[in-house]
C-alpha positions in Angstrom: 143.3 121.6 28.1 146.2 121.9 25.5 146.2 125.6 25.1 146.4 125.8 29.0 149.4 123.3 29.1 150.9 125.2 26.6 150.7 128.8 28.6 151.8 127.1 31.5 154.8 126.0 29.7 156.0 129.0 27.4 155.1 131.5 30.5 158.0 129.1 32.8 160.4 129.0 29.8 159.8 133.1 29.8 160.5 133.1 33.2 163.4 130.9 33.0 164.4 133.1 30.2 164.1 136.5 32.5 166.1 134.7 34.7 169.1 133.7 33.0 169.2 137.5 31.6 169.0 139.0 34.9 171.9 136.8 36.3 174.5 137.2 33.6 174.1 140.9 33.8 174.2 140.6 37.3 177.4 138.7 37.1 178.8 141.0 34.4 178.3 143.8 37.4 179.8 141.9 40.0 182.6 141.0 37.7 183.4 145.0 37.0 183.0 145.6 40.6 179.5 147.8 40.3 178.2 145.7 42.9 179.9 143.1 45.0 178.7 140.2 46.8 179.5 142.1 50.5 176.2 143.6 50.6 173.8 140.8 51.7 171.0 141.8 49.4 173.2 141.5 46.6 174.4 138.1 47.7 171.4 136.6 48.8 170.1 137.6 45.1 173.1 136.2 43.3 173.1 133.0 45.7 169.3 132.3 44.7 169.6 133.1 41.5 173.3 130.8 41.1 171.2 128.1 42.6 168.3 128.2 40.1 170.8 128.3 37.0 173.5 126.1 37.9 171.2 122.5 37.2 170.9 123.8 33.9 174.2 125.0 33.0 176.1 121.7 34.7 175.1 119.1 31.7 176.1 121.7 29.2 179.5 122.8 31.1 180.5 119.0 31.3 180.2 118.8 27.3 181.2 122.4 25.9 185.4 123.3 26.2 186.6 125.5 29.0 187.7 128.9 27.6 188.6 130.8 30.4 187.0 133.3 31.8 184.4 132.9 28.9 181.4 130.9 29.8 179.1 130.4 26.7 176.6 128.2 29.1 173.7 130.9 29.6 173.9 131.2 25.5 173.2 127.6 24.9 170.7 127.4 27.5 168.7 130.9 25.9 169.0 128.7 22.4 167.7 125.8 23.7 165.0 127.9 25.1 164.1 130.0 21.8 164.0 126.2 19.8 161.7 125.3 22.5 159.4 127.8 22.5 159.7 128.4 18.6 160.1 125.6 17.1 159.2 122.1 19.6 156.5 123.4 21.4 153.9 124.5 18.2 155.1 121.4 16.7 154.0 119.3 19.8 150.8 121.2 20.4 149.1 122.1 16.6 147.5 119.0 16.2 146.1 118.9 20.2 144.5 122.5 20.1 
């Protein structure tokens, strides 16, 4: 039951991962006008995608300092994902399995 819960959980937190990859490069393209958000594929993509990222990037926004243009929040998110799955989760589950 331990291994399964921990599957479950470091096969979300490599989705999650996927995720956060595919909508920074995603906004890097929108940024140098490769794609733009006029298409509504594109948009729909970037809205649902926004949407699933922006919970998790809101508590970290609040504490890090605005630099601009910059937005270090999908960095600290991918960290706090690589601990996770590194570090916190083998630690939790060792003893259980």
């Amino acid at each position: 039951m331990a291994l399964a819960l921990y599957q479950i959980i470091s096969i979300l937190l490599n989705v999650l991962w996927w995720i956060i990859i595919v909508q920074a490069i995603m906004s890097w393209l929108i940024a140098f006008n490769v794609i733009n958000t006029y298409n509504d594929f594109v948009r729909s993509i970037w809205i649902a995608l926004d949407r699933l990222t922006q919970p998790l990037y809101r508590p970290i926004r609040r504490i890090m300092p605005d630099l601009g243009a910059l937005d270090l929040s999908p960095m600290v998110v991918l960290l706090i994902i690589i601990i996770l799955q590194q570090a916190i989760l083998p630690a939790i589950f060792s003893p259980l399995m």
